[in-house]
PDB file of N, CA, C and O in Angstrom, chain B, residues numbered from 101:
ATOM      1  N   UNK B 101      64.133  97.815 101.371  1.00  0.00           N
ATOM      2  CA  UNK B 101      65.349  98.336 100.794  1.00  0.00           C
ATOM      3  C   UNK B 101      66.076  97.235 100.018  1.00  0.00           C
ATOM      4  O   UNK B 101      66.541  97.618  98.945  1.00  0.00           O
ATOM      5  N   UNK B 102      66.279  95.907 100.342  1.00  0.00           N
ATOM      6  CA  UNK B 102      66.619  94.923 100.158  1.00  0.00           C
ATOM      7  C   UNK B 102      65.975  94.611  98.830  1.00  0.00           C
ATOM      8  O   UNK B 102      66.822  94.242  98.016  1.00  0.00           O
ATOM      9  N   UNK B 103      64.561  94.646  98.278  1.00  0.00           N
ATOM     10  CA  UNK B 103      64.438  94.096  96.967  1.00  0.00           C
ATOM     11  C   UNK B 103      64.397  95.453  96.048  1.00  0.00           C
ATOM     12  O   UNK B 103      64.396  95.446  94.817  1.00  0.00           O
ATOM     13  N   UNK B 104      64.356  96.903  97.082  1.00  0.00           N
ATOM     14  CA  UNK B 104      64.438  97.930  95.423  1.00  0.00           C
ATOM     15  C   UNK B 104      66.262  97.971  95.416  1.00  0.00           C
ATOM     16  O   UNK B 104      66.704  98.680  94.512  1.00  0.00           O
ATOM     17  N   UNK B 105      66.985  97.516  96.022  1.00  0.00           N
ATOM     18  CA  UNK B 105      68.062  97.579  95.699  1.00  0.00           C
ATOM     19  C   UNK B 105      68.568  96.415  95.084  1.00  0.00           C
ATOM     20  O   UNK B 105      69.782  96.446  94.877  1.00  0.00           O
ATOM     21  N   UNK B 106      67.744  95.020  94.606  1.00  0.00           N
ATOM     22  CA  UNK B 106      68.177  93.846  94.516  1.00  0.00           C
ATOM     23  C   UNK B 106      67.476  93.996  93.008  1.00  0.00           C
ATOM     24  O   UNK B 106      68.053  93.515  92.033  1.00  0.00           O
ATOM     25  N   UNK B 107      66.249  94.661  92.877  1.00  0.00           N
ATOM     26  CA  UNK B 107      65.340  94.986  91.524  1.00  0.00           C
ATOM     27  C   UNK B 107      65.522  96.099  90.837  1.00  0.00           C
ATOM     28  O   UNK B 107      65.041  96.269  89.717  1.00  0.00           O
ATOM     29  N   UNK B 108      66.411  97.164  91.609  1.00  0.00           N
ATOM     30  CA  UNK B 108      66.618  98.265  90.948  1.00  0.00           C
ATOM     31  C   UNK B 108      67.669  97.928  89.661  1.00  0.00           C
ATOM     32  O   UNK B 108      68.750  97.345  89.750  1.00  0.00           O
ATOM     33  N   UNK B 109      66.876  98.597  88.145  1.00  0.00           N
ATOM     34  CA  UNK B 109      67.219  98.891  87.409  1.00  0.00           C
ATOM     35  C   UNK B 109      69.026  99.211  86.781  1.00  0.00           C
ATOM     36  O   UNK B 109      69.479  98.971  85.662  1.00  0.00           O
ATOM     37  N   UNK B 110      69.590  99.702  87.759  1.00  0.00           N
ATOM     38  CA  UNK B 110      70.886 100.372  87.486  1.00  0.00           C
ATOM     39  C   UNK B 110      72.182  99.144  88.294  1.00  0.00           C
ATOM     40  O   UNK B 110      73.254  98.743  87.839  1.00  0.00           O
ATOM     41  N   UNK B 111      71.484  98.837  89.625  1.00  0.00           N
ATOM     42  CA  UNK B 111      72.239  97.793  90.569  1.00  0.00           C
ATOM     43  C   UNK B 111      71.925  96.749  90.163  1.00  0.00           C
ATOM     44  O   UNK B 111      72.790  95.911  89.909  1.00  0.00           O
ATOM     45  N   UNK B 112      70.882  96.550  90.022  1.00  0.00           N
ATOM     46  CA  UNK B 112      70.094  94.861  89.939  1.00  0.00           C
ATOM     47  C   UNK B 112      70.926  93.772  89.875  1.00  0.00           C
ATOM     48  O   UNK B 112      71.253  92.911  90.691  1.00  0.00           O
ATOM     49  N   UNK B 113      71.312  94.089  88.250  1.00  0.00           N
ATOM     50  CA  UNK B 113      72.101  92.887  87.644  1.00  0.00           C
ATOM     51  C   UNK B 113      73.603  92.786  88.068  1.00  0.00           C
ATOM     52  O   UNK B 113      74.232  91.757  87.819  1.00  0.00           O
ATOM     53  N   UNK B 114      74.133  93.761  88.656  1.00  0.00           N
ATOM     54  CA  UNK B 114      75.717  93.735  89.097  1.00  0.00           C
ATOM     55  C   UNK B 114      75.224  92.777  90.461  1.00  0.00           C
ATOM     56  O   UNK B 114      75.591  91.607  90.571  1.00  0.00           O
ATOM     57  N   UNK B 115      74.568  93.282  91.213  1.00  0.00           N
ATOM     58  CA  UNK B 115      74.390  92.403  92.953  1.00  0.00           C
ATOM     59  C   UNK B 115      73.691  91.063  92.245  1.00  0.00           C
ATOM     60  O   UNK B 115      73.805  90.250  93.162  1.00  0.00           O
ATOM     61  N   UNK B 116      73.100  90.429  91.262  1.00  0.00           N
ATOM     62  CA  UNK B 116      72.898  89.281  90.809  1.00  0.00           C
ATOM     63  C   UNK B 116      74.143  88.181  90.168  1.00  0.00           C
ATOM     64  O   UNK B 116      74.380  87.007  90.453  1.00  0.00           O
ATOM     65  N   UNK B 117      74.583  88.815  89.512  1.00  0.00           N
ATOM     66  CA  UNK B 117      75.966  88.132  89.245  1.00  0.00           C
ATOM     67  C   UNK B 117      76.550  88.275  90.419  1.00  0.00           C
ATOM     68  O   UNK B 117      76.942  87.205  90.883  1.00  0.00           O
ATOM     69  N   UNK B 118      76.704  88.986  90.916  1.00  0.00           N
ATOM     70  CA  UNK B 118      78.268  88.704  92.342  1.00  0.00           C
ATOM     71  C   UNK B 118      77.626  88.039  93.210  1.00  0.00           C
ATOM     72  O   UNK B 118      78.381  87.304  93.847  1.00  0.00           O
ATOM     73  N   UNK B 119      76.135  87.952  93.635  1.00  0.00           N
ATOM     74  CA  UNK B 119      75.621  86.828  94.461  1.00  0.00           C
ATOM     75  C   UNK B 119      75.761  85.184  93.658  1.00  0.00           C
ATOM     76  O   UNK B 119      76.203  84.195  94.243  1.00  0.00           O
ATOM     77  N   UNK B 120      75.306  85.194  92.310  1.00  0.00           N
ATOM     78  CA  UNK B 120      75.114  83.967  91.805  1.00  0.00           C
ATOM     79  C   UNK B 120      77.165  83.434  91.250  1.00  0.00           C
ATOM     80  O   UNK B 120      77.623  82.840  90.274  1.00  0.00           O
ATOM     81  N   UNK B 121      77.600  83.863  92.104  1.00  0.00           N
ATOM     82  CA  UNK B 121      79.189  84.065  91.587  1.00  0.00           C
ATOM     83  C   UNK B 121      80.222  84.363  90.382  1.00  0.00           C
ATOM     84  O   UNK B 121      81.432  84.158  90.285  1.00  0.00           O
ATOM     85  N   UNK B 122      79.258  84.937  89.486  1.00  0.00           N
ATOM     86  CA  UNK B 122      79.382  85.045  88.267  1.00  0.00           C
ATOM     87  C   UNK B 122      80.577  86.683  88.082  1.00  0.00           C
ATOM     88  O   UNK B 122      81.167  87.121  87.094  1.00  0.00           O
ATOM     89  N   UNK B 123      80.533  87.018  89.047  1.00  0.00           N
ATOM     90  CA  UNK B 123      81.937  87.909  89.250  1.00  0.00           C
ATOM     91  C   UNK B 123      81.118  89.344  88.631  1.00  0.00           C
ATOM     92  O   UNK B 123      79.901  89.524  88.589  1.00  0.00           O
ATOM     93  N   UNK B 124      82.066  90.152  88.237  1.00  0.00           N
ATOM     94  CA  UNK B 124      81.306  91.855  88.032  1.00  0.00           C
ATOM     95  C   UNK B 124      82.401  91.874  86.855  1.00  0.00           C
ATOM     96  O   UNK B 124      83.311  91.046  86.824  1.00  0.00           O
ATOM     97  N   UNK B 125      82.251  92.833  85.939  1.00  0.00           N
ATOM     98  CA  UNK B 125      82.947  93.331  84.819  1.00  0.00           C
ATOM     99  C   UNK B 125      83.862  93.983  85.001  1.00  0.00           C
ATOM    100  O   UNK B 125      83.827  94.738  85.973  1.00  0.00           O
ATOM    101  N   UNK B 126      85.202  93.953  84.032  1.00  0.00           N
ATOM    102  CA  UNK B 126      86.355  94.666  84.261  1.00  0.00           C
ATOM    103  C   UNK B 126      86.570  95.880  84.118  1.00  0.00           C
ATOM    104  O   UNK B 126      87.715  96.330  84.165  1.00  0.00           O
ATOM    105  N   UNK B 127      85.419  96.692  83.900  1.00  0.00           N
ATOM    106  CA  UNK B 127      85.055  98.022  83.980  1.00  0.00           C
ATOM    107  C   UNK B 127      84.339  98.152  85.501  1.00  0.00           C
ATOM    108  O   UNK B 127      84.895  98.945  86.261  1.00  0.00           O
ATOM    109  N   UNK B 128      83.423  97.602  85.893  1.00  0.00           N
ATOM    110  CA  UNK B 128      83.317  97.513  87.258  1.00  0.00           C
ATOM    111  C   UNK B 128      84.462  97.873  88.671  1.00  0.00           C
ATOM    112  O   UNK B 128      84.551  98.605  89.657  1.00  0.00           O
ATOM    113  N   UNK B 129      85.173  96.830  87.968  1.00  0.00           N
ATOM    114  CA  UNK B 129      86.343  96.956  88.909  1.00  0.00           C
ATOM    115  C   UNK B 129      87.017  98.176  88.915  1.00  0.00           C
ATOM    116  O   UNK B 129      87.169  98.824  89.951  1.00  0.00           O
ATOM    117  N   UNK B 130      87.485  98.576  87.684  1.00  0.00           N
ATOM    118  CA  UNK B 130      88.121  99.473  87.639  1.00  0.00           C
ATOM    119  C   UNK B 130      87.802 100.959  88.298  1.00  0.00           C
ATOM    120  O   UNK B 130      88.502 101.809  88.850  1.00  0.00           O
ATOM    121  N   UNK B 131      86.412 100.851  87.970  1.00  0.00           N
ATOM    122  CA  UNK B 131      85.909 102.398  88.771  1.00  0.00           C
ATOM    123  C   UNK B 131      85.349 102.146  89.430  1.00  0.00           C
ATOM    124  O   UNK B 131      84.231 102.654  89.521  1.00  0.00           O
ATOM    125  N   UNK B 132      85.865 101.049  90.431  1.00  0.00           N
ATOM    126  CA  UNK B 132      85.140 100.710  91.663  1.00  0.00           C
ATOM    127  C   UNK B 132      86.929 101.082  92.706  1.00  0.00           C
ATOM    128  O   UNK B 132      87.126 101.676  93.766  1.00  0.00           O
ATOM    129  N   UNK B 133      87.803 100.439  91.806  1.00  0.00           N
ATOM    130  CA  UNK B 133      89.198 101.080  92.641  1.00  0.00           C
ATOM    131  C   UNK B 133      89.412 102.301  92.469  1.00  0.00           C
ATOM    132  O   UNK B 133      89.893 102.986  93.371  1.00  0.00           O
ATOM    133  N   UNK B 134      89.067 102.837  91.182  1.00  0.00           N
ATOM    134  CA  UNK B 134      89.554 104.338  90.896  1.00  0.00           C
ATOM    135  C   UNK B 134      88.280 105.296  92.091  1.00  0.00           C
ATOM    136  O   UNK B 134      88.824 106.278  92.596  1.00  0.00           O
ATOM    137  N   UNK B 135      87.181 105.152  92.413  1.00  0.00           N
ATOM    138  CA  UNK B 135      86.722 106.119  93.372  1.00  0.00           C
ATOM    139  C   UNK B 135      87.039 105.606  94.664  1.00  0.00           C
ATOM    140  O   UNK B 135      87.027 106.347  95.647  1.00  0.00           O
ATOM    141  N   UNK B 136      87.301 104.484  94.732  1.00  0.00           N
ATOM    142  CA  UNK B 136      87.645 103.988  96.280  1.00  0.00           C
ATOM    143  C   UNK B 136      88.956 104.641  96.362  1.00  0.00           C
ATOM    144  O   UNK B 136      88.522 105.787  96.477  1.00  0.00           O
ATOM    145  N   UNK B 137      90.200 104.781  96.390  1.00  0.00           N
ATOM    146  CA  UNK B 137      91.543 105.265  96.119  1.00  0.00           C
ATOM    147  C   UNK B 137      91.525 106.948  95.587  1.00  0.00           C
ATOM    148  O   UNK B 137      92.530 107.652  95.687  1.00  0.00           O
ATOM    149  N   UNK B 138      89.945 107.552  94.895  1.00  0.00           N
ATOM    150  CA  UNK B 138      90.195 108.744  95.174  1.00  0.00           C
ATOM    151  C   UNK B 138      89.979 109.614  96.713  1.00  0.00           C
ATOM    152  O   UNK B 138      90.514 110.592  97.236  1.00  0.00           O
ATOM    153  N   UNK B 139      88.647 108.444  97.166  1.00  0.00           N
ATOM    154  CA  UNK B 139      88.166 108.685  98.597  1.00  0.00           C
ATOM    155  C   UNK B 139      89.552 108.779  99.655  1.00  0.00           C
ATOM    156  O   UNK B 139      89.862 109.752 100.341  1.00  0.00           O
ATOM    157  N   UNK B 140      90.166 107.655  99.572  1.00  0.00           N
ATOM    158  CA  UNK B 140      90.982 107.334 100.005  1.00  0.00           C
ATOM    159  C   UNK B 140      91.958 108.790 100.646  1.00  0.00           C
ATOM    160  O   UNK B 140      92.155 109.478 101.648  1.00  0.00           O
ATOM    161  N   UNK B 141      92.401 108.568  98.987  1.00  0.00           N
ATOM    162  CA  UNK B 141      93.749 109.983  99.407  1.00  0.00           C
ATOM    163  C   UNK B 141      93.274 111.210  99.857  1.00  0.00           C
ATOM    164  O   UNK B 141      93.875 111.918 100.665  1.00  0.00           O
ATOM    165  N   UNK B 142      91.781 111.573  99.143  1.00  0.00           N
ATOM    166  CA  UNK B 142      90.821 112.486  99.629  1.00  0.00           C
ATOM    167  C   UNK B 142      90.913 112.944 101.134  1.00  0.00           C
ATOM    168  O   UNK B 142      91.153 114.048 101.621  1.00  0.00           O
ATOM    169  N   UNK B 143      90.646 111.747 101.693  1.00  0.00           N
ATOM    170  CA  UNK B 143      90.643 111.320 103.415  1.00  0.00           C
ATOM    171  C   UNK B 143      91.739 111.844 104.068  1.00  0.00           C
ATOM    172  O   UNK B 143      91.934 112.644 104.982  1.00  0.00           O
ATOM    173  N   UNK B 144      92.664 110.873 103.026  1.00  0.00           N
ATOM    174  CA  UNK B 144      94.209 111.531 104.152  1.00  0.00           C
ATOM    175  C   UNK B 144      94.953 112.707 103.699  1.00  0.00           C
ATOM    176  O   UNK B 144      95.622 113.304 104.543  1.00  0.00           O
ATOM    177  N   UNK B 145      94.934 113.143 102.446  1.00  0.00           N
ATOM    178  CA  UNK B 145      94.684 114.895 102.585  1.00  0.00           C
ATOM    179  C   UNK B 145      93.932 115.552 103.317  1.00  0.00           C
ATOM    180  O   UNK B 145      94.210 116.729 103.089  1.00  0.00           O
ATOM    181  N   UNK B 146      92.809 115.477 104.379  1.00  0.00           N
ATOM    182  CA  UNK B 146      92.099 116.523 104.914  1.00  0.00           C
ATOM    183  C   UNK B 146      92.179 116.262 106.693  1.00  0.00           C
ATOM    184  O   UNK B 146      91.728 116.825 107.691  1.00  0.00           O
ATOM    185  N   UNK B 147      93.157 114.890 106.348  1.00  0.00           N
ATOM    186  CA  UNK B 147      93.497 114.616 108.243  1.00  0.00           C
ATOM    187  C   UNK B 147      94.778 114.638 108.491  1.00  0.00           C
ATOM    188  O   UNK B 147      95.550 114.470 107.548  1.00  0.00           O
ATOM    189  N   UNK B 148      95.275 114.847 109.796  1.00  0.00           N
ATOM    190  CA  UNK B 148      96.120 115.152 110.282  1.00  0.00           C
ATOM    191  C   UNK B 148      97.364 113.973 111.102  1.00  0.00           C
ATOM    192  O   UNK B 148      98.545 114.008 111.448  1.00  0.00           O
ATOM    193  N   UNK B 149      96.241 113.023 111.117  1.00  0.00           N
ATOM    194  CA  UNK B 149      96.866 111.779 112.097  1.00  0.00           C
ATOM    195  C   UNK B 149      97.173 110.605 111.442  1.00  0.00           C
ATOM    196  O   UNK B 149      96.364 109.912 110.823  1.00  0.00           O
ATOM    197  N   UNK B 150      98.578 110.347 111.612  1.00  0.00           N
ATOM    198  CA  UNK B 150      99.265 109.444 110.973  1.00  0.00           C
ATOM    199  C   UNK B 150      98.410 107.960 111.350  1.00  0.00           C
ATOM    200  O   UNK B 150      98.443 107.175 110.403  1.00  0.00           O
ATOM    201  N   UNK B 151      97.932 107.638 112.122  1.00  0.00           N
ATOM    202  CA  UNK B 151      97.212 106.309 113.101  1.00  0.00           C
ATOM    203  C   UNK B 151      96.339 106.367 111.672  1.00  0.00           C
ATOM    204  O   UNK B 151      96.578 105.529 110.802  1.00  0.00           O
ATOM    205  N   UNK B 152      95.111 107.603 111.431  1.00  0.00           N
ATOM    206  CA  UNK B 152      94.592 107.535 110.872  1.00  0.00           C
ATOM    207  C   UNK B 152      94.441 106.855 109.294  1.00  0.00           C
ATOM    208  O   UNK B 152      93.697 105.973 108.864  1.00  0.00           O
ATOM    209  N   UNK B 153      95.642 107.796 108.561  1.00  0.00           N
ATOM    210  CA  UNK B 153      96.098 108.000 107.269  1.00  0.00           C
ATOM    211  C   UNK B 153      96.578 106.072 107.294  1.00  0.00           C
ATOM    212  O   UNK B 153      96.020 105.428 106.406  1.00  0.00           O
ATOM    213  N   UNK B 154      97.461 105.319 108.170  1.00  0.00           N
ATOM    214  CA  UNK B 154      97.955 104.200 108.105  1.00  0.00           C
ATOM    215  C   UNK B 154      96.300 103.377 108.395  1.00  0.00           C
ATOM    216  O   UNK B 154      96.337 102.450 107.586  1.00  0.00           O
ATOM    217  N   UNK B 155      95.750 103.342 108.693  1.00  0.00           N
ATOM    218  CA  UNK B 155      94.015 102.916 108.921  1.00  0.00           C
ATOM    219  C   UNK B 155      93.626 102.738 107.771  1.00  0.00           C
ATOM    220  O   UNK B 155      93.344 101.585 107.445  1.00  0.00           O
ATOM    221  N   UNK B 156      93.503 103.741 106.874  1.00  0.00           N
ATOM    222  CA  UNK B 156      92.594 104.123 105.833  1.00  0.00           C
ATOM    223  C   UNK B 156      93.714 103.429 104.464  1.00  0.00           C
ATOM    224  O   UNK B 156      93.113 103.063 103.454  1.00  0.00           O
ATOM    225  N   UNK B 157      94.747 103.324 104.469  1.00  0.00           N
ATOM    226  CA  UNK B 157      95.802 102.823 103.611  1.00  0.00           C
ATOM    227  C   UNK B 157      95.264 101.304 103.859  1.00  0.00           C
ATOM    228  O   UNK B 157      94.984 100.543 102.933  1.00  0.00           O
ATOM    229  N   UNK B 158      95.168 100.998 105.121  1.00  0.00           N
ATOM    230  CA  UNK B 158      95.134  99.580 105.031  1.00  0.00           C
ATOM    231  C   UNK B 158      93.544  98.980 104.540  1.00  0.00           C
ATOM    232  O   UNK B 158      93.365  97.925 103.931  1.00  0.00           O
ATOM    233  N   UNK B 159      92.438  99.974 104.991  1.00  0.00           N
ATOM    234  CA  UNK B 159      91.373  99.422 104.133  1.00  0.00           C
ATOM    235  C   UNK B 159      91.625  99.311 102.892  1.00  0.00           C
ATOM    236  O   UNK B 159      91.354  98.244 102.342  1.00  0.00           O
ATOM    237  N   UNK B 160      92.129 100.246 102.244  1.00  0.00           N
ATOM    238  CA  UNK B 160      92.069 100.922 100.866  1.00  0.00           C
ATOM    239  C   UNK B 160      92.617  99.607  99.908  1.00  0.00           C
ATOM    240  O   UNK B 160      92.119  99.156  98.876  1.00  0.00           O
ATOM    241  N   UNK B 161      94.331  98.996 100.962  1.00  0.00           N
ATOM    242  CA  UNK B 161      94.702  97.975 100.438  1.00  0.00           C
ATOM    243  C   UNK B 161      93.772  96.627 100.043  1.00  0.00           C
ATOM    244  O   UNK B 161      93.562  95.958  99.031  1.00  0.00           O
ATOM    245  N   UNK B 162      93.324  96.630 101.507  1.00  0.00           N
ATOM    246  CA  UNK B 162      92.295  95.061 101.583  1.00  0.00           C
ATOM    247  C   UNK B 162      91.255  95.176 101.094  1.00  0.00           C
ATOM    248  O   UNK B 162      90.877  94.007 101.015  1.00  0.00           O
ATOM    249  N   UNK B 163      90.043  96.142 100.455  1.00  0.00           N
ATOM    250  CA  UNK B 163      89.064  96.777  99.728  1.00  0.00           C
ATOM    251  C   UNK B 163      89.939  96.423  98.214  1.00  0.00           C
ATOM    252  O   UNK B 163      89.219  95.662  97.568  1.00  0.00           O
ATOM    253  N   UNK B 164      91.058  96.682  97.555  1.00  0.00           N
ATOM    254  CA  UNK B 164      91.338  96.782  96.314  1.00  0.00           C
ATOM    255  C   UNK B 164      91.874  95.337  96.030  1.00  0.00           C
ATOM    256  O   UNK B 164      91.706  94.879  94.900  1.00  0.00           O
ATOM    257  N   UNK B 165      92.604  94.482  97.129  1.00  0.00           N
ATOM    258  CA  UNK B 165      92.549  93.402  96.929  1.00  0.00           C
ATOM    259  C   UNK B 165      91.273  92.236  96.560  1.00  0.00           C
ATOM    260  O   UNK B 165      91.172  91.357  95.704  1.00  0.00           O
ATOM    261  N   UNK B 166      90.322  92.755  97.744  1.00  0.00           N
ATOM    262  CA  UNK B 166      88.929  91.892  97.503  1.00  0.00           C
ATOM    263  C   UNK B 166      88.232  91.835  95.866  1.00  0.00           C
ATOM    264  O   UNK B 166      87.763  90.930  95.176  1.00  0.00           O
ATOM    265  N   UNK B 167      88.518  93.792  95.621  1.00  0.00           N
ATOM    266  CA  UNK B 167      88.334  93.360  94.543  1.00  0.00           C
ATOM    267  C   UNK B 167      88.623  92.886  93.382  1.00  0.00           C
ATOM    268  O   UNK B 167      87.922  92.254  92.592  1.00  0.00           O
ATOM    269  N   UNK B 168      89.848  93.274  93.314  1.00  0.00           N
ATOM    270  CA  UNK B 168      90.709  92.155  92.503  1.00  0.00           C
ATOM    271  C   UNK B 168      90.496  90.603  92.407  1.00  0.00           C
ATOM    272  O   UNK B 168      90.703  89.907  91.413  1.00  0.00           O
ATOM    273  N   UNK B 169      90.041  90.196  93.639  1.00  0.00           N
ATOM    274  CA  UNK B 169      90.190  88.608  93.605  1.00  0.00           C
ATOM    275  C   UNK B 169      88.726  87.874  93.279  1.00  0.00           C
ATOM    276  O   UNK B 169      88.466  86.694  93.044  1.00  0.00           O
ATOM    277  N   UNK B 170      87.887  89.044  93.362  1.00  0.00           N
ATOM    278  CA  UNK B 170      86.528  88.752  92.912  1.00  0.00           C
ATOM    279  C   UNK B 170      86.508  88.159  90.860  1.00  0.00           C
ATOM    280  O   UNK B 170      87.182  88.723  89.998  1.00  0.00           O
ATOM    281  N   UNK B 171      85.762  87.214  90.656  1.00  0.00           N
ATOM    282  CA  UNK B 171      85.849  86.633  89.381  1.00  0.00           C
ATOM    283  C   UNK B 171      85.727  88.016  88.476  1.00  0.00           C
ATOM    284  O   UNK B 171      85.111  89.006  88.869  1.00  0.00           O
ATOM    285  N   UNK B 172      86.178  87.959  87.635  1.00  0.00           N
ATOM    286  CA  UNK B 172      85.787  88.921  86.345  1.00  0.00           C
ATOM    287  C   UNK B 172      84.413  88.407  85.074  1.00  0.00           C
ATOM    288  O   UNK B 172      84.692  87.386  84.445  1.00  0.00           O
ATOM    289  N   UNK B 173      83.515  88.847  84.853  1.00  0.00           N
ATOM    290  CA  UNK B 173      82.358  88.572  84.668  1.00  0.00           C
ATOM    291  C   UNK B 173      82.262  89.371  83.067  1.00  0.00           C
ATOM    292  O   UNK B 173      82.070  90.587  83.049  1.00  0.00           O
ATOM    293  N   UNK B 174      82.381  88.740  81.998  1.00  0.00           N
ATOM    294  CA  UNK B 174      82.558  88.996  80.878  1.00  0.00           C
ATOM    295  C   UNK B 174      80.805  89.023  80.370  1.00  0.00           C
ATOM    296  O   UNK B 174      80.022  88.098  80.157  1.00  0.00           O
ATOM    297  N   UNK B 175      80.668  90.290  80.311  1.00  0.00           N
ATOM    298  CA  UNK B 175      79.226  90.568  79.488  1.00  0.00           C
ATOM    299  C   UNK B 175      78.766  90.224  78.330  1.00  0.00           C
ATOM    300  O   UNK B 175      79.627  90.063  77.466  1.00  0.00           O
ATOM    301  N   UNK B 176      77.889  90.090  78.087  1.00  0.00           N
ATOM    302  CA  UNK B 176      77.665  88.891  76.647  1.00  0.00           C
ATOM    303  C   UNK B 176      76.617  90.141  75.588  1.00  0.00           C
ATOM    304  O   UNK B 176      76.198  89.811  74.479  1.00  0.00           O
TER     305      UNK B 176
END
């Protein structure tokens, strides 16, 4: 799983730059927060428990921070 996901065609080169630290593209990011944050609210629209909804806020936060702080990787 490890090299068709490391050789695959579509992933390859994004998990090569963010291993070799070369960061991911600012389109990356962006619809990497925009489906994480749709999941998100997704989630706590269909539950009931506040414990929960405050859980899932706080990944959502520390998930959108990480990626934020990850380098930005300008495609050539």
């Amino acid at each position: 799983f490890y090299d068709w996901l490391h050789y695959n065609k579509y992933f390859g080169k994004y998990l090569k730059n963010y291993r070799e630290g070369k960061g991911i593209t600012t389109s990356s990011k962006i619809t990497t927060i925009v489906i994480l944050w749709g999941g998100i609210l997704y989630s706590i629209f269909v539950t009931q428990s506040l414990i929960i909804h405050l859980i899932l806020l706080a990944i959502a936060i520390g998930v959108t921070i990480h990626v934020v702080m990850i380098p930005t990787h300008k495609e050539a």
